[in-house]
Residue frames as qw, qx, qy, qz and C-alpha x, y, z in Angstrom:
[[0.627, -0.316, 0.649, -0.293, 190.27, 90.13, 216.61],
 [0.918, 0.134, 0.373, 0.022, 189.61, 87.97, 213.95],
 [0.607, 0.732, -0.296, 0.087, 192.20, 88.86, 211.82],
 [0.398, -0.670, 0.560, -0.282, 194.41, 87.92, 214.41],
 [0.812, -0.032, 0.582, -0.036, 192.92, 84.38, 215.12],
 [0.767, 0.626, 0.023, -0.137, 193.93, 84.36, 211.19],
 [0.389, 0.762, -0.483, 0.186, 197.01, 84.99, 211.44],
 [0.602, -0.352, 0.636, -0.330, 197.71, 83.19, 214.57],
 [0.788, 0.443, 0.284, -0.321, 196.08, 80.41, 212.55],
 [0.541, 0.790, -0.256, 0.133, 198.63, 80.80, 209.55],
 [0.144, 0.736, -0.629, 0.205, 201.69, 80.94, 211.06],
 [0.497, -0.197, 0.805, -0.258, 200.63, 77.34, 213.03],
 [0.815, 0.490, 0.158, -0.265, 199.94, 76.11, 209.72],
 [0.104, 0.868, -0.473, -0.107, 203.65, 76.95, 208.65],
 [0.361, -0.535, 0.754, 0.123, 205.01, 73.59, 209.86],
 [0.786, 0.327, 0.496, -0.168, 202.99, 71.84, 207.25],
 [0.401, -0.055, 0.564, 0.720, 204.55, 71.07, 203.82],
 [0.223, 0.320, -0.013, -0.921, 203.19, 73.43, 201.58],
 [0.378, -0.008, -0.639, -0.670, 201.06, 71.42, 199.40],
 [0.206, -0.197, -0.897, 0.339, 200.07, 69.63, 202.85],
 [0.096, -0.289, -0.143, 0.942, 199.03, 72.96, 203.61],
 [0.356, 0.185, -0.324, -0.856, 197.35, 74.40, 200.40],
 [0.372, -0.210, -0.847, -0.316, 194.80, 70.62, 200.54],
 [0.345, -0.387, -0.743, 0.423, 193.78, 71.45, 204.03],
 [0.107, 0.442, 0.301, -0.838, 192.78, 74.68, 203.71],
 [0.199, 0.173, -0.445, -0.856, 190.86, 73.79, 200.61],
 [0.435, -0.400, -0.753, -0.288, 188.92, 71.48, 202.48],
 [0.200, -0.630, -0.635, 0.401, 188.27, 73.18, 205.54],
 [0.088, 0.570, 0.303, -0.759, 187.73, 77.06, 204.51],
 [0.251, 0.117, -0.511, -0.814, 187.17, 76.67, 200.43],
 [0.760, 0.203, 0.555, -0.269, 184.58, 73.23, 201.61],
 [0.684, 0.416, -0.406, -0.441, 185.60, 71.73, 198.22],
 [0.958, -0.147, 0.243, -0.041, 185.53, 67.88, 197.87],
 [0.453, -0.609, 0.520, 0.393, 188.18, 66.06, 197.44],
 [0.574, 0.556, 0.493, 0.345, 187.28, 64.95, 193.63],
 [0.201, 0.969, 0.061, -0.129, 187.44, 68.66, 193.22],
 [0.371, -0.813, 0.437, 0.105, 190.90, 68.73, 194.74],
 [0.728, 0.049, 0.622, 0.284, 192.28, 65.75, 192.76],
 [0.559, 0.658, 0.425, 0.270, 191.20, 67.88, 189.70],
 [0.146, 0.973, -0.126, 0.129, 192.36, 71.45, 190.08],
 [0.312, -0.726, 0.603, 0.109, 196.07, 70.01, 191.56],
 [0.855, 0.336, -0.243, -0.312, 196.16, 66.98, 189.84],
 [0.080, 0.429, -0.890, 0.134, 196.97, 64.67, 192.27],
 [0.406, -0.274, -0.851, -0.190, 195.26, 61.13, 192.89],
 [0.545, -0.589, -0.245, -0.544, 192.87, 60.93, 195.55],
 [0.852, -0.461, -0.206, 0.140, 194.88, 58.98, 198.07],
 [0.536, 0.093, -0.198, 0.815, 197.24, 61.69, 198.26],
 [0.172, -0.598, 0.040, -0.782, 194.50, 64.10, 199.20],
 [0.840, -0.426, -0.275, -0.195, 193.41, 61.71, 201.65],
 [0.805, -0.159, -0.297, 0.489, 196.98, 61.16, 202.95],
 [0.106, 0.566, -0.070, 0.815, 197.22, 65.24, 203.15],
 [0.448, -0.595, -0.025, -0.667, 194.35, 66.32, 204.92],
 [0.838, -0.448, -0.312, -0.011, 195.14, 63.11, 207.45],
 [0.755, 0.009, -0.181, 0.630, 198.49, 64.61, 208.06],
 [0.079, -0.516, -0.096, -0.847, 196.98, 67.97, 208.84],
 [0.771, -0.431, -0.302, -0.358, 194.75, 66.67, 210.68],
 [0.879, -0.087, -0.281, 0.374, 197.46, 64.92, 212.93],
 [0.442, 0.264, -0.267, 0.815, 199.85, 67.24, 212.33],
 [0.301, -0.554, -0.017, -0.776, 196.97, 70.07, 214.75],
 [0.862, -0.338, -0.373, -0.060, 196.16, 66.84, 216.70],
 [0.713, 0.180, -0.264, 0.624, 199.91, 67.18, 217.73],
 [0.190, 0.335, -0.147, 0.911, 200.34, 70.83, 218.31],
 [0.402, -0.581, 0.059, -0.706, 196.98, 71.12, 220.23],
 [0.910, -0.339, -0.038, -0.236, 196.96, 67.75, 222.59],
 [0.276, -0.712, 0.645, 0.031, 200.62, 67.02, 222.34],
 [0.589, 0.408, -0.584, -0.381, 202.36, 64.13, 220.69],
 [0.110, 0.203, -0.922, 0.311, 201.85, 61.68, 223.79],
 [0.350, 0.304, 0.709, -0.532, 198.42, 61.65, 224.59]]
């Protein structure tokens, strides 16, 4: 069962660009900050910030729809 929800999970990750992708799941299932995240990818901070808000959104979307 939970491998499922994982996969399930995954594949509704898919529409995300892939680095969009690879910040969001390092801040919700590794919990690393975003200083970390700035350091091991070496990108600025207001691109992790502009990631994880487009993740964020991008689930906002897919679970509530893109009108309400």
């Amino acid at each position: 069962m939970v491998l499922e929800l994982l996969e399930d999970i995954a594949r509704l990750l898919e529409g995300l660009k892939p680095e969009v992708r690879k910040v969001f799941l390092m801040v919700q299932c590794d919990w690393l900050t975003y200083k970390l995240i700035t350091k091991q990818m070496g990108i600025s901070l207001r691109s992790v910030e502009r990631y994880v808000a487009e993740a964020l959104y991008y689930c906002s979307v897919l679970r509530y729809g893109a009108n309400e």
